[in-house]
RODO-2510 file (C-alpha; in nm, 4 decimals, decimal comma):
residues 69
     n   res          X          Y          Z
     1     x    12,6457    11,3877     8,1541
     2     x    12,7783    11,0150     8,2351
     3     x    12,6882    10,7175     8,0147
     4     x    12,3931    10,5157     8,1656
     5     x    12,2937    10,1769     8,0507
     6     x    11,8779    10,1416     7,9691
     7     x    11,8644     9,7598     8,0036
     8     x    11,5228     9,6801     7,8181
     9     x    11,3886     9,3060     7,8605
    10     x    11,2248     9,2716     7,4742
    11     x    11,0296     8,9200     7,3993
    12     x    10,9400     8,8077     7,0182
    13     x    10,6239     8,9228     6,9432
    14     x    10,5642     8,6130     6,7692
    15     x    10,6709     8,3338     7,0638
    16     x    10,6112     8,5640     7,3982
    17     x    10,8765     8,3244     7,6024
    18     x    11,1543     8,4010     7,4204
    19     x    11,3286     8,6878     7,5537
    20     x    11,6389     8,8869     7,5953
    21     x    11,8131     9,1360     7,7120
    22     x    11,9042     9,4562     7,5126
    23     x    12,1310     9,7172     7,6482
    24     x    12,1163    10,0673     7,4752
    25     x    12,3746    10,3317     7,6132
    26     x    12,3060    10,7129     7,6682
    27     x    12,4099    10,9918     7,8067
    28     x    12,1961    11,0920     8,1223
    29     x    12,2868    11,3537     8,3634
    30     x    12,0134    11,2052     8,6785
    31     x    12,0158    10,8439     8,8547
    32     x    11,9148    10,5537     8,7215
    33     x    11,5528    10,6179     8,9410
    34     x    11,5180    10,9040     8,7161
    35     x    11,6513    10,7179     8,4218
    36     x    11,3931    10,4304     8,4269
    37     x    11,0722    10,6997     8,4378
    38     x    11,2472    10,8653     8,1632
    39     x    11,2886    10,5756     7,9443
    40     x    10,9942    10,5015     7,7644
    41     x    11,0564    10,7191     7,4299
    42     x    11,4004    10,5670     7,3911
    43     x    11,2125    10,2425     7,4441
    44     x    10,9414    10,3134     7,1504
    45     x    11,2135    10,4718     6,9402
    46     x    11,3917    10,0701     6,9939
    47     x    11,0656     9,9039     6,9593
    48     x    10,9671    10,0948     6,6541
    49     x    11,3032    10,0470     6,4749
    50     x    11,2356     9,6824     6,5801
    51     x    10,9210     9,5648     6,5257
    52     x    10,9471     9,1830     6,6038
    53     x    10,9975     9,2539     6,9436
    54     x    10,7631     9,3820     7,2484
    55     x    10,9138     9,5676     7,6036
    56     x    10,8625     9,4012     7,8695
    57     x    11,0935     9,5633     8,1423
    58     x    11,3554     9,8114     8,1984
    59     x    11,5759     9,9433     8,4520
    60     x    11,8729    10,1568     8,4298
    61     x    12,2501    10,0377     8,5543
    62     x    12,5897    10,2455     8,5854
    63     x    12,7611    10,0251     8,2517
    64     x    12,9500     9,7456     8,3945
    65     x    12,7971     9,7821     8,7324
    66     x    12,7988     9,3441     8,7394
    67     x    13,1586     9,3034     8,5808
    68     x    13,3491     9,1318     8,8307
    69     x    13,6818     9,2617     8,9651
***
């Protein structure tokens, strides 16, 4: 299994504009297709753990798949 990054968008439940980026890293063995239709339970588990903030997005990345060179 190689690490995967779930990049989650999460807004303040309290002010919907502000937002950021959370990036929670797990082992996956299948791409990062299969990774974002997988995601939702990790996604609750975050949410529920955190509940001032609201998912809005996700997608899944290789980790430091925008670090330049």
């Amino acid at each position: 299994m190689n690490p995967i990054d779930l990049v989650v968008t999460v807004c303040a439940v309290l002010s919907p504009a502000t937002c950021e980026e959370q990036h929670l890293v797990f082992s996956y063995a299948g791409s990062p297709r299969q990774c974002a239709m997988a995601a939702p339970p990790y996604i609750a588990q975050w949410v529920g753990e955190h509940p001032k903030w609201q998912a809005v997005r996700w997608r899944c990345e290789y980790p430091h798949m925008h670090d330049k060179a």
